[in-house]
GUFI-480722 format. One line per field, with one value per atom (N, C-alpha, C, O): residue number from 1; atom name; x, y, z. Coordinates in steps of 0.2 Angstrom, whole numbers, m for minus. Layout:
n [NUM, ...]
atom [CA, ...]
x [X, ...]
y [Y, ...]
z [Z, ...]
END
This chain:
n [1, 1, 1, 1, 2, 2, 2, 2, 3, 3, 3, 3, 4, 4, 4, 4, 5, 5, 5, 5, 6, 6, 6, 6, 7, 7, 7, 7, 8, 8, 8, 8, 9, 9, 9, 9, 10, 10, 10, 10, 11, 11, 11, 11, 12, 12, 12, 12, 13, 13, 13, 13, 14, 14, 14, 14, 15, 15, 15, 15, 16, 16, 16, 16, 17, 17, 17, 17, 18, 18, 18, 18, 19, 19, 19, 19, 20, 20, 20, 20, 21, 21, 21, 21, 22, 22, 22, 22, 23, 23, 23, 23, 24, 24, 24, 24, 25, 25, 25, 25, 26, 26, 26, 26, 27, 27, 27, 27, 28, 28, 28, 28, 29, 29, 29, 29, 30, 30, 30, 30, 31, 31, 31, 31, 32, 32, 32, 32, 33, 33, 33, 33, 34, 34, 34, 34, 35, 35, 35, 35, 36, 36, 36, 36, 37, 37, 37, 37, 38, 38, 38, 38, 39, 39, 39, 39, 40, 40, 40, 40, 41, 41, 41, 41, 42, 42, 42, 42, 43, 43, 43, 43, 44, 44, 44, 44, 45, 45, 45, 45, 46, 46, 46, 46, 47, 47, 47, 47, 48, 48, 48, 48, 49, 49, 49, 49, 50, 50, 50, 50, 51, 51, 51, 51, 52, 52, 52, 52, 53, 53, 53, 53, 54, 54, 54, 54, 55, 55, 55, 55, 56, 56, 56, 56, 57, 57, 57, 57, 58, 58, 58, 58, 59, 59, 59, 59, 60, 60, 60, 60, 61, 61, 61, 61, 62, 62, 62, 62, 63, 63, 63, 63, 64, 64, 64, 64, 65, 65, 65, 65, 66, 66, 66, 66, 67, 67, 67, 67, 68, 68, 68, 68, 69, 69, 69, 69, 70, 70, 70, 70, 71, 71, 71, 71, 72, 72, 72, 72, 73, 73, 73, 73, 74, 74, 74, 74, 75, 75, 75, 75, 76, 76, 76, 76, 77, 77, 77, 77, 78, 78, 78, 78, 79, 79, 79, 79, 80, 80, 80, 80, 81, 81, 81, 81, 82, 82, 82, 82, 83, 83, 83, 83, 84, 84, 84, 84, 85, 85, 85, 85, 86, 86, 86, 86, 87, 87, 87, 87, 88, 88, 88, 88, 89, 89, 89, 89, 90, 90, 90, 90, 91, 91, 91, 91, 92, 92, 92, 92, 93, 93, 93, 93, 94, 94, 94, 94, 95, 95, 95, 95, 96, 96, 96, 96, 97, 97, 97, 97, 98, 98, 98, 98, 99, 99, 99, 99, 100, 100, 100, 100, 101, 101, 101, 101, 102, 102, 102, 102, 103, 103, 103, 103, 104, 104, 104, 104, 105, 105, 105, 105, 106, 106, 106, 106, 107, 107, 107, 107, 108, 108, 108, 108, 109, 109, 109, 109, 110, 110, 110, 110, 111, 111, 111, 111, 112, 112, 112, 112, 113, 113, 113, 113, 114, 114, 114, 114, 115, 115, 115, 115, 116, 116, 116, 116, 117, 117, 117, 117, 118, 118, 118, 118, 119, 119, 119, 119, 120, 120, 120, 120, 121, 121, 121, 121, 122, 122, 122, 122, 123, 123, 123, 123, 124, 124, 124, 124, 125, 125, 125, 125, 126, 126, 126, 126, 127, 127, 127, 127, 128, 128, 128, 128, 129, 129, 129, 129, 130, 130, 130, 130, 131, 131, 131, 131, 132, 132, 132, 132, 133, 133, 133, 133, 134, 134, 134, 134, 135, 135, 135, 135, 136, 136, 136, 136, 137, 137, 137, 137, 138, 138, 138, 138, 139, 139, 139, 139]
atom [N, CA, C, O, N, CA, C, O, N, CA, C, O, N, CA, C, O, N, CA, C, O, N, CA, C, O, N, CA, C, O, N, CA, C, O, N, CA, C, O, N, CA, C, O, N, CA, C, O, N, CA, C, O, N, CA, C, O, N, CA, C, O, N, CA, C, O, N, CA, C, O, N, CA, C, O, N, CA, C, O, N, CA, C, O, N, CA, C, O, N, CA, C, O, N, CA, C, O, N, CA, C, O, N, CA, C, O, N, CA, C, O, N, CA, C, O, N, CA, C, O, N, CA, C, O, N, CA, C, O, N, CA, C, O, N, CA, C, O, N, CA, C, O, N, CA, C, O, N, CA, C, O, N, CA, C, O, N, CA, C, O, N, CA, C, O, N, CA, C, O, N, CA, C, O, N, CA, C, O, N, CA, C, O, N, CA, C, O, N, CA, C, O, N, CA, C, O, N, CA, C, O, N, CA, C, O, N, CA, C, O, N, CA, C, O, N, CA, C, O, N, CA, C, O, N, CA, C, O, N, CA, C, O, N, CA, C, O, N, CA, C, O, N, CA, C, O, N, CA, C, O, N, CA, C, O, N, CA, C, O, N, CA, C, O, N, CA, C, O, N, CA, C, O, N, CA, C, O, N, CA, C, O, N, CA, C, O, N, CA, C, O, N, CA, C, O, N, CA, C, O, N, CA, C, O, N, CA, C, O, N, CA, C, O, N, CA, C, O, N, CA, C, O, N, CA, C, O, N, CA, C, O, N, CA, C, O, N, CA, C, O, N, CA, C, O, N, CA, C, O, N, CA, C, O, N, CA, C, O, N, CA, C, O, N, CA, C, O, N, CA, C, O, N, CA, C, O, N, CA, C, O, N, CA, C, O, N, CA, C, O, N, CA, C, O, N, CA, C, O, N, CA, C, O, N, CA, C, O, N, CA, C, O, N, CA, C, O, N, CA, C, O, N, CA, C, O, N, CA, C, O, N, CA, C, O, N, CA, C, O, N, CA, C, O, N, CA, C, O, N, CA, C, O, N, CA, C, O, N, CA, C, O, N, CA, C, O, N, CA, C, O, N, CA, C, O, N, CA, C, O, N, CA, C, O, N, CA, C, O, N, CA, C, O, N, CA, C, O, N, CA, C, O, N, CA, C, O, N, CA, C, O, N, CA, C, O, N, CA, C, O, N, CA, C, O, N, CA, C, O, N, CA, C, O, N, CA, C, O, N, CA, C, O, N, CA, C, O, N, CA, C, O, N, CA, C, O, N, CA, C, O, N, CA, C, O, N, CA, C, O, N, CA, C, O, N, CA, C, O, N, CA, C, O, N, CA, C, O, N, CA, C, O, N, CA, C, O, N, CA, C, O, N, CA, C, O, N, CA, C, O, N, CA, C, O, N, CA, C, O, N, CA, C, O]
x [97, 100, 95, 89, 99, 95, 91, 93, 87, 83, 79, 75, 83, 82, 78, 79, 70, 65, 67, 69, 65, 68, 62, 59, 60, 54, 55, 59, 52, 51, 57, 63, 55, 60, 67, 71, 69, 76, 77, 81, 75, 77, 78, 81, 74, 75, 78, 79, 82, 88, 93, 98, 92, 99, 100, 105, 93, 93, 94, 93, 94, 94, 101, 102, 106, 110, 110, 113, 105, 104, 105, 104, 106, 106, 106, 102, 108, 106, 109, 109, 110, 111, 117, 116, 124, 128, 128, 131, 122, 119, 116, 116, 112, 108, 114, 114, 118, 125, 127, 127, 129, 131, 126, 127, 121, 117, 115, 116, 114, 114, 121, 121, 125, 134, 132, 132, 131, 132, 126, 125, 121, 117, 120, 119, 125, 128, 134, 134, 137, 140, 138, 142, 129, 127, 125, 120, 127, 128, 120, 118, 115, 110, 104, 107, 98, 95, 91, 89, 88, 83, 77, 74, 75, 65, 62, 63, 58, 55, 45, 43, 41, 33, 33, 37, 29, 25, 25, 27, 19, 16, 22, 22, 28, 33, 38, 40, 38, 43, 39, 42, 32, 26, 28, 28, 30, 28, 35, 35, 42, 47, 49, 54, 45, 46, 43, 45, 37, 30, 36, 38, 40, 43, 47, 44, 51, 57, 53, 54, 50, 46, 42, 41, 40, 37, 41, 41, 48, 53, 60, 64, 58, 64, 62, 58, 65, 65, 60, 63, 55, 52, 52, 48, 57, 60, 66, 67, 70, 76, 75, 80, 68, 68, 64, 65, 62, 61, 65, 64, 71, 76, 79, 80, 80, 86, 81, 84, 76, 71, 72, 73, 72, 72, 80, 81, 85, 91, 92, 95, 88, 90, 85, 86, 80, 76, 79, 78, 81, 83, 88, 91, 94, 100, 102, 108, 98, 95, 91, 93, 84, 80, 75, 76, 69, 68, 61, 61, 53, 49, 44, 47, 39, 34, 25, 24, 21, 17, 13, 15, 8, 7, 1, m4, 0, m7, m12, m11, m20, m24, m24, m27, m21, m20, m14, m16, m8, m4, m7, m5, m13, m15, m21, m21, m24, m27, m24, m25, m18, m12, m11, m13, m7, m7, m11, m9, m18, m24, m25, m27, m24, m24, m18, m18, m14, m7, m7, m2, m12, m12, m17, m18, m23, m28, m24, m25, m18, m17, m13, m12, m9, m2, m5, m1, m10, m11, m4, m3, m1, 2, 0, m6, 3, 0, m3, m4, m5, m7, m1, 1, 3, 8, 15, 19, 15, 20, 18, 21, 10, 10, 11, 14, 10, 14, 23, 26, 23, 33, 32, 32, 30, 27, 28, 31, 22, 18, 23, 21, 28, 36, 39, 40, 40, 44, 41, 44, 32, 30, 33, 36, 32, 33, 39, 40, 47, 54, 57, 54, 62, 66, 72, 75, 72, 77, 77, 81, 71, 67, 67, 64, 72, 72, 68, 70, 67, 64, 68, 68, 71, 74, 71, 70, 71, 66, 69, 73, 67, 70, 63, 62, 57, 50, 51, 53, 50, 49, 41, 39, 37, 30, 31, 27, 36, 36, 39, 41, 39, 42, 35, 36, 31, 25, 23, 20, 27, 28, 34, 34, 40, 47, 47, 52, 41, 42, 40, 41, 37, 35, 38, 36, 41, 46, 49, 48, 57, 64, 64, 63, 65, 65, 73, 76, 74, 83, 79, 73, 81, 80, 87, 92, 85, 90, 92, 88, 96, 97, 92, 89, 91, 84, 89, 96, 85, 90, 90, 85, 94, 97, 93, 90, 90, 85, 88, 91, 85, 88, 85, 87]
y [m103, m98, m92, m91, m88, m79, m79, m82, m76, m76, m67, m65, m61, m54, m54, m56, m50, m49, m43, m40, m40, m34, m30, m31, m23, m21, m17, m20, m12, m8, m3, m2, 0, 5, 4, 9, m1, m4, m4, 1, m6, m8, m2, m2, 3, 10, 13, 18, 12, 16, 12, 14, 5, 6, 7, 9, 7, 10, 19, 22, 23, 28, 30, 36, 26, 27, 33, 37, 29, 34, 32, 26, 34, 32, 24, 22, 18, 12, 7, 1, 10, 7, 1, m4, 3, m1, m8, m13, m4, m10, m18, m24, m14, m18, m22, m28, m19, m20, m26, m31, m25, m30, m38, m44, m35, m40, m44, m50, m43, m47, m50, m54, m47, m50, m58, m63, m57, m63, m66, m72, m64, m70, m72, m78, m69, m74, m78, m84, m74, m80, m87, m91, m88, m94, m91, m93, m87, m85, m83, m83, m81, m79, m80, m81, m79, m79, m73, m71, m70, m65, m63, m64, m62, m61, m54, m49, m54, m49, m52, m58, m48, m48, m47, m43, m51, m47, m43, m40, m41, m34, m29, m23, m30, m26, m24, m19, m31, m31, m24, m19, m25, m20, m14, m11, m13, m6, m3, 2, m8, m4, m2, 2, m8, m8, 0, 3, 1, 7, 11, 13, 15, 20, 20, 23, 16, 16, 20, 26, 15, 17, 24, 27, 28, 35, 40, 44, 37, 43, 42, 46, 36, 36, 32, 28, 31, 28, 22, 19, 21, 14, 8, 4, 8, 1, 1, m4, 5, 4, 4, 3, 4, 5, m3, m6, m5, m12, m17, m22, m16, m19, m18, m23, m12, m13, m17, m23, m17, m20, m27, m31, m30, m36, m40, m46, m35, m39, m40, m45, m34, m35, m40, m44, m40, m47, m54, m58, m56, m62, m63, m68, m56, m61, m60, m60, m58, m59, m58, m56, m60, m60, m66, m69, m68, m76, m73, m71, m73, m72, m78, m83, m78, m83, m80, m75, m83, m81, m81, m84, m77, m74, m76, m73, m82, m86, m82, m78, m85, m83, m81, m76, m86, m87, m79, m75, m79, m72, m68, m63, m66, m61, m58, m52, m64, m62, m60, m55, m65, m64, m56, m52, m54, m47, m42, m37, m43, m39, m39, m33, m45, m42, m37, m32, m41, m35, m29, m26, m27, m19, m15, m9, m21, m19, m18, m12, m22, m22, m19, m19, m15, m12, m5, m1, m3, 3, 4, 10, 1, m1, 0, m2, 4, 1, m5, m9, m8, m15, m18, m24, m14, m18, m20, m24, m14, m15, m19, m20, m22, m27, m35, m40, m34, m40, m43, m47, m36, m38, m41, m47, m36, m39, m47, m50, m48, m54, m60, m66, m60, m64, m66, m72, m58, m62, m66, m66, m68, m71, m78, m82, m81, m89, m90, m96, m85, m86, m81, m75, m82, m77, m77, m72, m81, m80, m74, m72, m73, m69, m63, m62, m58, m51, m43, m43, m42, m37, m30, m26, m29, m25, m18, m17, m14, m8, m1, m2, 7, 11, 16, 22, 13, 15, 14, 9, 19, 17, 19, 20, 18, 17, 8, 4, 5, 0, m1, m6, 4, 6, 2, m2, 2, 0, m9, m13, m11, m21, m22, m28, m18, m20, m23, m24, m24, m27, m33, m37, m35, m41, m44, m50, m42, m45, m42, m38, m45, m43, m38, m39, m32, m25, m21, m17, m25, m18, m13, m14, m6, m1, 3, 6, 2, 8, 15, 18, 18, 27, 30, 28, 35, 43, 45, 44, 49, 51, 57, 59, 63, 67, 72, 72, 78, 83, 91, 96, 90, 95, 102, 108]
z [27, 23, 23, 21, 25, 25, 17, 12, 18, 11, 13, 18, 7, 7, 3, m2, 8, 0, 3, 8, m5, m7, m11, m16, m6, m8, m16, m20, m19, m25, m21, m24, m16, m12, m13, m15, m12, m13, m16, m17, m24, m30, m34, m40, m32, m35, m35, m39, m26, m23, m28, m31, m27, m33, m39, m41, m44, m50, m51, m57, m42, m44, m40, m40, m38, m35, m28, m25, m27, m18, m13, m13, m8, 0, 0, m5, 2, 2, m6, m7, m8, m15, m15, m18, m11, m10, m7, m8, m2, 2, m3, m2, m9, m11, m17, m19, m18, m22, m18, m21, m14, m8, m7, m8, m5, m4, m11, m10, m16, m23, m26, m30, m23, m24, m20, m23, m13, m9, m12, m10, m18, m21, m25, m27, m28, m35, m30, m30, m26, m22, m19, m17, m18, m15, m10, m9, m6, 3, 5, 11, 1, 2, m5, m11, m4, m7, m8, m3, m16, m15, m18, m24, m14, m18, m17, m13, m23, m25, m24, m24, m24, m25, m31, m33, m35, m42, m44, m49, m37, m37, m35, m38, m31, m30, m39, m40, m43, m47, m51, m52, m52, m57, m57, m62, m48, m46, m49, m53, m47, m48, m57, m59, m62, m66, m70, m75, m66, m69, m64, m70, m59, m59, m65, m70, m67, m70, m77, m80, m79, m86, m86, m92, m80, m82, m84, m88, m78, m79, m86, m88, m89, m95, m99, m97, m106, m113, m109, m104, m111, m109, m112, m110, m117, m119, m114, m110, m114, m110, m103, m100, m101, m94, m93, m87, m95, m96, m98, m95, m102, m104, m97, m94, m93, m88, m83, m83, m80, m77, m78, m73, m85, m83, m83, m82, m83, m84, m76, m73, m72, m64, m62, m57, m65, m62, m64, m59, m70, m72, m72, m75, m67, m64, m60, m59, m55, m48, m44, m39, m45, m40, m43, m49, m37, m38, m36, m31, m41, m38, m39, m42, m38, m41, m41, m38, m44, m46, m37, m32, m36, m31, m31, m34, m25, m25, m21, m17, m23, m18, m11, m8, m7, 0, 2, 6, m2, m1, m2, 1, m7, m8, m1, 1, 2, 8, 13, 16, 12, 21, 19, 23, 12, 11, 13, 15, 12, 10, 21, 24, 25, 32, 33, 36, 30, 33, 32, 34, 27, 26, 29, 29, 31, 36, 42, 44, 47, 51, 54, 60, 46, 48, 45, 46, 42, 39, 33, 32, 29, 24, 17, 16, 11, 6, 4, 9, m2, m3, m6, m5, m11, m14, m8, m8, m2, 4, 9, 14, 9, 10, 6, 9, 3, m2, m2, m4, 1, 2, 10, 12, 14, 21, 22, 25, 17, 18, 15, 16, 10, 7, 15, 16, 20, 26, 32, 37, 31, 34, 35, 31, 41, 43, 42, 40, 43, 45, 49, 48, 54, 54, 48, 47, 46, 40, 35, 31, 36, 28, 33, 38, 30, 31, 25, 19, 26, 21, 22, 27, 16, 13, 11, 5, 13, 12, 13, 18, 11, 12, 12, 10, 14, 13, 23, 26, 27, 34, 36, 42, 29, 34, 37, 41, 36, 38, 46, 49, 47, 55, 57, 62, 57, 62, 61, 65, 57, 57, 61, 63, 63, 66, 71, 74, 73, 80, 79, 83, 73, 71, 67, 66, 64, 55, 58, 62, 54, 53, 46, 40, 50, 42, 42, 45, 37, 36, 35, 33, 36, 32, 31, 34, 25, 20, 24, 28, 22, 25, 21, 16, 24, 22, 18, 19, 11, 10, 12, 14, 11, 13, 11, 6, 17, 16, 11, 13, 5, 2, 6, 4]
END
């Protein structure tokens, strides 16, 4: 079964209604259907939860945060050994650290595609399977 981790980048684009959004509309529909599965990083849920909370009401920006985490996406606690595989992948890829922690979810499948609307991740494409989201539109 396809299994979409889904970076911070994504999950923003759909909490902000931008470029890619329908996509991720899409892709968590076919998780309530069975058809796929989706994952989020810790370290990724943090990041998108800390944009959400700078820019509006931070109870409500939490409350929305967790309604999309807890009915749809599947993370787990983020062991030792992931945190190293990340910590090479940002050595190797010149990556942040927290965009290697999404990286390092689609390790060891082609099933495991990575969701993202961030294209510093253009330089892993040859190695992992990366959706990228549309740019969005140059004002």
């Amino acid at each position: 079964m396809t299994t979409y981790i889904l970076d911070s980048s994504a999950l923003l684009r759909l909490v902000d209604s931008e470029p890619g959004a329908e996509r991720i509309r899409e892709i968590l529909r076919a998780k309530t259907l069975g058809i796929c599965r989706v994952e989020i990083s810790p370290i990724n849920w943090g990041e998108v939860t800390y944009n959400i909370s700078k820019r509006s009401n931070h109870r409500n920006a939490l409350d929305l945060a967790l309604a999309i985490f807890s009915k749809h996406l599947i993370s787990s606690a983020t062991t030792p050994a992931q945190a190293v595989r990340a910590g090479s992948l940002k050595t190797q890829y010149k990556i942040p650290y927290a965009d290697a922690f999404a990286l390092e979810l689609c390790s060891g499948s082609t099933e495991r595609i990575l969701v993202t609307a961030d294209f510093d991740f253009k330089v892993a494409s040859q190695d992992f399977r990366i959706e990228f989201l549309p740019a969005k539109p140059k004002l």
